[in-house]
C-alpha positions as a LaTeX table, in Angstrom:
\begin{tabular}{lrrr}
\hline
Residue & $x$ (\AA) & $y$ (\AA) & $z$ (\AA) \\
\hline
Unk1 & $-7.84$ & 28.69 & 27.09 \\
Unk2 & $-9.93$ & 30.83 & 29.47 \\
Unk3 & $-13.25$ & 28.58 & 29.70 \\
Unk4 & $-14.77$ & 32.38 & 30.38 \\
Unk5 & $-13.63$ & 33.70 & 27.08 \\
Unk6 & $-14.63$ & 30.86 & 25.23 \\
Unk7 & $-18.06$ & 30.81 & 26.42 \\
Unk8 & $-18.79$ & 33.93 & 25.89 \\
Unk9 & $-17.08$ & 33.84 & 22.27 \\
Unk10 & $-19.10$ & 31.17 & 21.35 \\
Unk11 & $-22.23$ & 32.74 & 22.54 \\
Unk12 & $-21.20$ & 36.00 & 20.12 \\
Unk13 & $-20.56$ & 33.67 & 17.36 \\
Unk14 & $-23.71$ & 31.56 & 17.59 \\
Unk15 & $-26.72$ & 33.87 & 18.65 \\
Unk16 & $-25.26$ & 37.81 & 18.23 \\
Unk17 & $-22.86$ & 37.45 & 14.65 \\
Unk18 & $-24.36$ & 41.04 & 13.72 \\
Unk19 & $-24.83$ & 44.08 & 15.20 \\
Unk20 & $-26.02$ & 46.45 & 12.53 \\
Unk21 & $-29.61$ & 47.19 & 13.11 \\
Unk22 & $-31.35$ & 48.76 & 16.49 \\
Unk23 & $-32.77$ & 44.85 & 17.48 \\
Unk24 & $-29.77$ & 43.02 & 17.32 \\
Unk25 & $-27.57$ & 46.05 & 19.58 \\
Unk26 & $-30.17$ & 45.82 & 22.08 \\
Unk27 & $-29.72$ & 41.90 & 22.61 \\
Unk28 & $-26.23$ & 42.14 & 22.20 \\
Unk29 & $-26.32$ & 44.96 & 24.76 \\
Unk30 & $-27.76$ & 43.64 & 27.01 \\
Unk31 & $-26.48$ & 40.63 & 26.80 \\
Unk32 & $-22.74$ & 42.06 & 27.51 \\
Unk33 & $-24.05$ & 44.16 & 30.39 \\
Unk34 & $-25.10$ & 40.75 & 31.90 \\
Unk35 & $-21.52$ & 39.26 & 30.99 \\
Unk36 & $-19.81$ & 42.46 & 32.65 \\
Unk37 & $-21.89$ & 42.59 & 35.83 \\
Unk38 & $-21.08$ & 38.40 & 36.49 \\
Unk39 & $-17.14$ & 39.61 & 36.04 \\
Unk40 & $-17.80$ & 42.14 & 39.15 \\
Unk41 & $-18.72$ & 45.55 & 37.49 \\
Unk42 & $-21.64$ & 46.72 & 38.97 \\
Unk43 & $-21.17$ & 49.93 & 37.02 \\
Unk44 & $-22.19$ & 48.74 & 33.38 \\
Unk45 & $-24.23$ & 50.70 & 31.47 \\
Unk46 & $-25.33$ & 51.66 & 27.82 \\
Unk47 & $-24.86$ & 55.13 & 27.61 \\
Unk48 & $-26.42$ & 56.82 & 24.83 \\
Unk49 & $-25.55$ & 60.54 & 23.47 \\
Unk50 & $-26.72$ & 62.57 & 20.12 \\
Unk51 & $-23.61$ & 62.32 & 17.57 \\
Unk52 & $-22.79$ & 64.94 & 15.41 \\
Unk53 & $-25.60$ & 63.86 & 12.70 \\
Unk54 & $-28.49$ & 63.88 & 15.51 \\
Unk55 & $-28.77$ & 60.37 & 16.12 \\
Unk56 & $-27.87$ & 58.14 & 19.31 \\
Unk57 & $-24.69$ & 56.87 & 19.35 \\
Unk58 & $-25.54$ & 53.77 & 22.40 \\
Unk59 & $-21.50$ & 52.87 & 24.25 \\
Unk60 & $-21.31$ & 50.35 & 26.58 \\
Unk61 & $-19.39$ & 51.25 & 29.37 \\
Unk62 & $-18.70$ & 49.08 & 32.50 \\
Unk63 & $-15.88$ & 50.42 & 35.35 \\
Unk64 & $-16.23$ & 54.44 & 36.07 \\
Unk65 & $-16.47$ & 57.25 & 33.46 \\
Unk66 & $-13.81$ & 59.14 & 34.41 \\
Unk67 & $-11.47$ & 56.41 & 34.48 \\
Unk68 & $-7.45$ & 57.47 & 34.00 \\
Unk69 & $-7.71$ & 54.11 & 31.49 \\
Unk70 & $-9.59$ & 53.09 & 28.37 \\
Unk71 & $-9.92$ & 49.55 & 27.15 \\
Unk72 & $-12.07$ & 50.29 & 24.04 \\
Unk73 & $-13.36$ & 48.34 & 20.60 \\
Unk74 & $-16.32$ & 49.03 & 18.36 \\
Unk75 & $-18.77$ & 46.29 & 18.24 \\
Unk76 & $-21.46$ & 47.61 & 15.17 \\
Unk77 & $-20.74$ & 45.26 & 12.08 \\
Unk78 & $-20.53$ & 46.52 & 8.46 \\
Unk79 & $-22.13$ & 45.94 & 4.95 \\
Unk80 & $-20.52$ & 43.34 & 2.68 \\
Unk81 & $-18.17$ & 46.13 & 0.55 \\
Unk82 & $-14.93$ & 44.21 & 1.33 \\
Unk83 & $-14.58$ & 43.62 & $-2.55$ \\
Unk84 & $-13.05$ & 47.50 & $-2.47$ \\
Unk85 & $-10.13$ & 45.75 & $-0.98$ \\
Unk86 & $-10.06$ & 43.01 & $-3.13$ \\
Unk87 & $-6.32$ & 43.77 & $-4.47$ \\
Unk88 & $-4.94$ & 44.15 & $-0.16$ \\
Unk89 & $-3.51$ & 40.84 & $-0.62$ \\
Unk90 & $-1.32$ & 41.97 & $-2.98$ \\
Unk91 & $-0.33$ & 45.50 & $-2.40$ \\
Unk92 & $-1.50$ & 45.71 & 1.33 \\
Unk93 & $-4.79$ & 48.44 & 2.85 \\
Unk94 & $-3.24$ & 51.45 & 1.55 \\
Unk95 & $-2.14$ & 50.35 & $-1.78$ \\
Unk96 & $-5.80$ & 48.53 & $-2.41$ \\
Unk97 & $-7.10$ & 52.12 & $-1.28$ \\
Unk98 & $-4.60$ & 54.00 & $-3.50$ \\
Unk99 & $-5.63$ & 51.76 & $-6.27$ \\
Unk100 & $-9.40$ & 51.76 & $-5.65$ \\
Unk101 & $-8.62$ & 56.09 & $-6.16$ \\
Unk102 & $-6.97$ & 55.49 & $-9.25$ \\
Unk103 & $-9.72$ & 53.90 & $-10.87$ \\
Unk104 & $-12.12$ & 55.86 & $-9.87$ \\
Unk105 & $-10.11$ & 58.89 & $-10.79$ \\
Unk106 & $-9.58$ & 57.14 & $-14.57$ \\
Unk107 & $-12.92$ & 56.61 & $-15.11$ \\
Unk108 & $-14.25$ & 60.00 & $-13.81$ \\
Unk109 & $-11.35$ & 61.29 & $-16.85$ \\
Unk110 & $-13.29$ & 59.16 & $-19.36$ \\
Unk111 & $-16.33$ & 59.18 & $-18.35$ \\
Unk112 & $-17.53$ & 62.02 & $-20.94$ \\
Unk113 & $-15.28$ & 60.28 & $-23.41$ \\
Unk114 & $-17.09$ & 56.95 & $-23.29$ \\
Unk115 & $-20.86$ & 56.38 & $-22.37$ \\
Unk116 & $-20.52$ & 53.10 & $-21.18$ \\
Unk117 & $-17.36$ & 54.14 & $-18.95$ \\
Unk118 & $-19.92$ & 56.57 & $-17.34$ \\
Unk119 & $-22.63$ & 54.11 & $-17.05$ \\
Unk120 & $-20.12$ & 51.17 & $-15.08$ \\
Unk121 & $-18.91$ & 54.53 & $-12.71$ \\
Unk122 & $-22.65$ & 55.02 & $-11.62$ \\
Unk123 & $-23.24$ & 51.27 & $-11.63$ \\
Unk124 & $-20.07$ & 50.91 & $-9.11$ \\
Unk125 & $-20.80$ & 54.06 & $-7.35$ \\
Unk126 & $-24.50$ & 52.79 & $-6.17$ \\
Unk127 & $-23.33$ & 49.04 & $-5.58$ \\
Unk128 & $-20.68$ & 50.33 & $-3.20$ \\
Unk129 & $-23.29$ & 52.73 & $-1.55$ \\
Unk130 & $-25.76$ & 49.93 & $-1.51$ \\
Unk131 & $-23.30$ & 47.41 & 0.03 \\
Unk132 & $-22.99$ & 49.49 & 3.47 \\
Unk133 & $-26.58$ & 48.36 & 4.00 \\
Unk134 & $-26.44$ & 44.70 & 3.15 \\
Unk135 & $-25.07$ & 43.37 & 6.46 \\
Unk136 & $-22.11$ & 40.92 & 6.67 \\
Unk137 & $-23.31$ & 38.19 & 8.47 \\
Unk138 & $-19.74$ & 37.07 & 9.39 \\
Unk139 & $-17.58$ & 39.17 & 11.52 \\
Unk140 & $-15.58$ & 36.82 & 13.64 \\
Unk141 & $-12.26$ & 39.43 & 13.30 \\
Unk142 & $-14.47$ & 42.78 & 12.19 \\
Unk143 & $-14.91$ & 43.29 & 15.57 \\
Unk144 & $-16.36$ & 40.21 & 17.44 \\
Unk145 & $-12.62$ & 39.61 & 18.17 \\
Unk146 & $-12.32$ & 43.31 & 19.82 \\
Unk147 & $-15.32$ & 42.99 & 21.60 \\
Unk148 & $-13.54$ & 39.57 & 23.16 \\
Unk149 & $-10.69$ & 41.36 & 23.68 \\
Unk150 & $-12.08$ & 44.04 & 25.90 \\
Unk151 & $-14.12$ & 41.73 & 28.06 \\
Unk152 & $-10.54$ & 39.21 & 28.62 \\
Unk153 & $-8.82$ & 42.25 & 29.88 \\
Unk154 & $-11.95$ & 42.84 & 31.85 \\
Unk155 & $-11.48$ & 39.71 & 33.54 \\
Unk156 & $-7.99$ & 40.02 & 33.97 \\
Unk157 & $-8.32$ & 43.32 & 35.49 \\
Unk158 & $-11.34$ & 42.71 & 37.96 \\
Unk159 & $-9.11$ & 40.79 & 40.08 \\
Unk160 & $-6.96$ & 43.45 & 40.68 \\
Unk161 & $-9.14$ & 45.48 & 42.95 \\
Unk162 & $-6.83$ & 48.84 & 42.24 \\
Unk163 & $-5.99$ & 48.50 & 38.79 \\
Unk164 & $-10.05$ & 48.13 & 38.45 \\
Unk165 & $-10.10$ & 51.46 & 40.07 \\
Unk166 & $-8.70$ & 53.16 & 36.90 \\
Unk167 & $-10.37$ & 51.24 & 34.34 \\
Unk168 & $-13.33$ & 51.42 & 32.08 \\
Unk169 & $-14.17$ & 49.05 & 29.26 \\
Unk170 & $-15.82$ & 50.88 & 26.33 \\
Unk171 & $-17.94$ & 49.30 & 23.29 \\
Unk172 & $-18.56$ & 51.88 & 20.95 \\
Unk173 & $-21.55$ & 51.74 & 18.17 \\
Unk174 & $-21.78$ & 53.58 & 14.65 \\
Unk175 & $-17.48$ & 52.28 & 13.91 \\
Unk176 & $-18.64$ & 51.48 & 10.59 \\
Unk177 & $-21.66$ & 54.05 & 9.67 \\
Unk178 & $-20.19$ & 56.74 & 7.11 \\
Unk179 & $-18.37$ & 59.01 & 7.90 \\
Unk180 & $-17.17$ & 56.35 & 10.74 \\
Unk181 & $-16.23$ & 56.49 & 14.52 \\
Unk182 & $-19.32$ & 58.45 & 15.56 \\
Unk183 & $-19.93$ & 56.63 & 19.03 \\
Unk184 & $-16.19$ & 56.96 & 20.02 \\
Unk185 & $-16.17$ & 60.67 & 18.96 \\
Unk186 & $-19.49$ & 61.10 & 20.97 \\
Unk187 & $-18.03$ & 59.79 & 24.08 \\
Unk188 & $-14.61$ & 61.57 & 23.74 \\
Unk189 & $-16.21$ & 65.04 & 23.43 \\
Unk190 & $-18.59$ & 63.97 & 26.66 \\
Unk191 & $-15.65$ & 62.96 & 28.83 \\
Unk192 & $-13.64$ & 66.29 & 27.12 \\
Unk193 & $-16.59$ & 68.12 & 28.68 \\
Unk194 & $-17.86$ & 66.30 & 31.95 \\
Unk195 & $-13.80$ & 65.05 & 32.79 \\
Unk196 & $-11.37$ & 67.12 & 31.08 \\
Unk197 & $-8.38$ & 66.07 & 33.36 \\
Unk198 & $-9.13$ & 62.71 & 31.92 \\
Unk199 & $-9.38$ & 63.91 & 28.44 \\
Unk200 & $-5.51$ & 62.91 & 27.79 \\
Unk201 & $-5.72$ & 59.58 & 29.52 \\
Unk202 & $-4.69$ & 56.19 & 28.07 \\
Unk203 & $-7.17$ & 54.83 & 25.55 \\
Unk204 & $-5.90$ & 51.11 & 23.86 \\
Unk205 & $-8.66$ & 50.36 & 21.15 \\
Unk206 & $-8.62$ & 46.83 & 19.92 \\
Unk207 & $-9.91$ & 46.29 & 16.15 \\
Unk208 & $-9.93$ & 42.84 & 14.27 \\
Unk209 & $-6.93$ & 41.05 & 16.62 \\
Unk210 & $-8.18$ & 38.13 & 15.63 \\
Unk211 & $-6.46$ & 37.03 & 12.58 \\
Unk212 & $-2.75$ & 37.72 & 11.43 \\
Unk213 & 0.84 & 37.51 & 12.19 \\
Unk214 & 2.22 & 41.56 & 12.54 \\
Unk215 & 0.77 & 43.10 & 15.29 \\
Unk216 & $-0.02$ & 46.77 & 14.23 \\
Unk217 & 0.38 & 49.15 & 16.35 \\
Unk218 & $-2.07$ & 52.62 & 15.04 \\
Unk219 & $-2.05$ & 56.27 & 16.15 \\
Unk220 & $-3.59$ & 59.37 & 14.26 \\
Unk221 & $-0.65$ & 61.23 & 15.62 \\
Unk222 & 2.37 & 60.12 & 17.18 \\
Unk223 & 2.55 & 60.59 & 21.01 \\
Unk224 & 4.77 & 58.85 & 24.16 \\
Unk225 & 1.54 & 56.56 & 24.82 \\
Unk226 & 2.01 & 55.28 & 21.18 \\
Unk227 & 5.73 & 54.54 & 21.52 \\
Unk228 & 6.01 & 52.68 & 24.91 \\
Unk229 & 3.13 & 50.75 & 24.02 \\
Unk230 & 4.93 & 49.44 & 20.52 \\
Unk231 & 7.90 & 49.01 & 22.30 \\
Unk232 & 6.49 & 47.47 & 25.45 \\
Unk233 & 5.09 & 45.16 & 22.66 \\
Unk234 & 8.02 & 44.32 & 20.96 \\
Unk235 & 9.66 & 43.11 & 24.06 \\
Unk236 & 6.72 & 40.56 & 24.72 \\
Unk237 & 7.84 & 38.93 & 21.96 \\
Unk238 & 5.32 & 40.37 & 19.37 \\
Unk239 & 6.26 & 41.20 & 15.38 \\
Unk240 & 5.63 & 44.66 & 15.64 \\
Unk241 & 4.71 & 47.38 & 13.14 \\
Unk242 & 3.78 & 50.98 & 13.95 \\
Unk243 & 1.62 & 53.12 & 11.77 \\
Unk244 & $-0.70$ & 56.08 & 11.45 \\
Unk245 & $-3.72$ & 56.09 & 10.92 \\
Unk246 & $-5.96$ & 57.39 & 7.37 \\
Unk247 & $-5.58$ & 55.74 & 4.23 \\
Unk248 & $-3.86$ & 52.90 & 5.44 \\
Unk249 & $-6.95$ & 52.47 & 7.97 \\
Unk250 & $-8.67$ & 53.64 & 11.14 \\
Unk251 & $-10.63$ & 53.09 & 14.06 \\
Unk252 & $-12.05$ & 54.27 & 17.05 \\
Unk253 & $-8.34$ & 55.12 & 18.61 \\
Unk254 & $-8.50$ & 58.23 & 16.44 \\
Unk255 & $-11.03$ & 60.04 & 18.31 \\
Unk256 & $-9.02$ & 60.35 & 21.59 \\
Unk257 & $-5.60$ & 62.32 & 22.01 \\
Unk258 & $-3.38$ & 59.76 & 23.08 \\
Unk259 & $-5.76$ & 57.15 & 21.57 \\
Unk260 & $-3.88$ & 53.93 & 20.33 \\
Unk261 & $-5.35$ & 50.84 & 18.24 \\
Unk262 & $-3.87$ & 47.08 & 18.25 \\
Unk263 & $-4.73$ & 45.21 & 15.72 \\
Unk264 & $-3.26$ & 42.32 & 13.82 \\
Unk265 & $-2.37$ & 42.51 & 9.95 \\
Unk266 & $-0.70$ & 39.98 & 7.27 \\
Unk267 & 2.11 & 40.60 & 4.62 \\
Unk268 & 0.37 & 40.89 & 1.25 \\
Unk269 & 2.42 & 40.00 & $-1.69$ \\
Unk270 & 4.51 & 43.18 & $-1.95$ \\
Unk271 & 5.08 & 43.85 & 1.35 \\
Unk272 & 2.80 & 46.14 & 3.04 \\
Unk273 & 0.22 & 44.89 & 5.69 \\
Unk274 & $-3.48$ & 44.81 & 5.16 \\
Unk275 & $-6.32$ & 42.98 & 7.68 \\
Unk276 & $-7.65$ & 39.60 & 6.12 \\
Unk277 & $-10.95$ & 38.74 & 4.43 \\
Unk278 & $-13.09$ & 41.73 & 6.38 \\
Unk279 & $-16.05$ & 43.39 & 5.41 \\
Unk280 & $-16.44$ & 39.60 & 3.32 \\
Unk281 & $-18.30$ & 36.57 & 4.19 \\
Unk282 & $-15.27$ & 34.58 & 4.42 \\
Unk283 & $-14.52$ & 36.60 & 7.94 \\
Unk284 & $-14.68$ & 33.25 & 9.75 \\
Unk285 & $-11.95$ & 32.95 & 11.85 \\
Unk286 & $-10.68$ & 34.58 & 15.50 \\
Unk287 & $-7.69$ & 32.55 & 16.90 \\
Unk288 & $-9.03$ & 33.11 & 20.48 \\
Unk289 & $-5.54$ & 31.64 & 21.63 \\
Unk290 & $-3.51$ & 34.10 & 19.91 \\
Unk291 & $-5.95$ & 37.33 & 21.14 \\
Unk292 & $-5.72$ & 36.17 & 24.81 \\
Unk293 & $-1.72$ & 36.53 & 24.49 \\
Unk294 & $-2.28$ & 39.66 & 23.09 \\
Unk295 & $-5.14$ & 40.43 & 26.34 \\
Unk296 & $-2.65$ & 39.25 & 28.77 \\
Unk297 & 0.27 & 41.59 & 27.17 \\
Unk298 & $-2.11$ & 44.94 & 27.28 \\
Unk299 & $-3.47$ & 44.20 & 30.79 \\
Unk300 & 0.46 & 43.35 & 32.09 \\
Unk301 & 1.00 & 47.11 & 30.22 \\
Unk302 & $-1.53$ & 49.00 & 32.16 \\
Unk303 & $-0.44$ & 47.20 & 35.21 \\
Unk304 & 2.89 & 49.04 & 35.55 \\
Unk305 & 3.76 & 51.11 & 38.50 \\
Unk306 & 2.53 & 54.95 & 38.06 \\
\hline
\end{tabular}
């Protein structure tokens, strides 16, 4: 293993596990912008821009802004509401979501019929909206293993002085803040602006790649970007699934045109795929073995001839 990646993993791990309130970006800002400049990008910075709800969305962004290439994750952590996926293990992400609506749905039927129906609904409602605010103070996949896997492909691409040329390496904040995605959709509308020839341009997101055995393969709506990068996949060897994005999930991919999201998943029970254990404090593991195959695949992908 890459002595670089693993230092740097373990000093995420040990002294930066969350991101989630304004003290703990700052060190963990800075202390990337450190890590990028040492890898030869003397171009980082932490570019901050109003998002559509009038706060400051803060990217980190090391290689040039108008870069033809993306290499993107989110690296804000969330609140401790993973028990809304509790049943993913055994009907996957969408049918735990599909599910979850159900319920909800039933008991908004009874809710007039039954008093203590209507009393659990507002007791679930304000638990889940008090749950985005209790940080999860694991996040080893949710998306310490992102954040890894832009800075490997970092590494792997500052030693190719005219691949670097194209590239940028993006760590967006406010993933997980309702209604989601704000920093990524803050920096896609500035680039759409300040570089709209680039506006098009390849953008790989990684989200939780550090856990599982399917590598998924996520677009909001299919495009040729989408296609040659599942298939380019598939022929590294990888188990490949490709899927769009909403119920069955999202990230930061969804905010760009051609935006496309790697991330790996597990077979629940019945079949579908669903992401392990996140948004839960048992999100302990990042197989830092199998995300530098995956590093090495992406950066031998954006290497190819143009």
């Amino acid at each position: 293993m890459d002595n670089k990646l693993k230092s740097f993993a373990e000093s995420l791990f040990t002294n930066y596990g969350t991101r989630m309130y304004r003290k703990e970006k700052d060190a963990f800002l800075e202390h990337c912008k450190e890590e990028f400049t040492q890898l030869g990008y003397d171009d980082v910075i932490i570019k901050g821009d109003k998002n559509m709800f009038g706060g400051t969305s803060r990217n980190l962004v090391a290689g040039p802004l108008d870069a033809d290439i993306l290499i993107t994750a989110h690296y804000d952590t969330p609140g401790r509401n993973g028990f809304l996926l509790i049943f993913s293990p055994l009907v996957g992400s969408l049918g735990a979501n599909l599910l979850f609506m159900f319920i909800i749905m039933l008991a908004t039927v009874f809710a007039d019929a039954a008093t203590w129906v209507s009393y659990v609904t507002t007791i679930f409602f304000w638990a889940i909206m008090i749950s985005l605010f209790i940080k999860n103070k694991h996040n080893y996949n949710d998306n310490t293993s992102g954040v890894l896997g832009v800075y490997k492909i970092a590494e792997l691409v500052s030693q190719n002085p005219e691949l670097k040329a194209r590239c940028a390496f993006v760590l967006f904040d406010h993933e997980e803040v309702f209604p989601g995605l704000l920093g990524s959709k803050t920096f896609a509308k500035w680039r759409k602006k300040n570089h709209p020839d680039k506006a098009d341009g390849t953008v790989i997101n990684l989200d939780c790649i550090g856990i599982g055995d399917v590598l998924t393969v996520m677009t909001k709506k299919k495009h040729d970007e989408f296609h040659n990068i599942a298939k380019f996949m598939q022929q590294e060897g990888f188990t490949v699934e490709k899927a769009r994005g909403g119920l069955s999930g999202n990230s930061d991919h969804a905010s760009f045109t051609n935006g496309v999201s790697l991330l790996y998943r597990k077979r629940s029970l019945l079949g579908p795929t669903y992401i392990p254990k996140i948004h839960t404090g048992r999100d302990t593991v990042c197989d830092l073995d199998q995300m530098e195959r995956l590093c090495e695949a992406v950066y031998k992908y954006i290497d190819k001839p143009l």
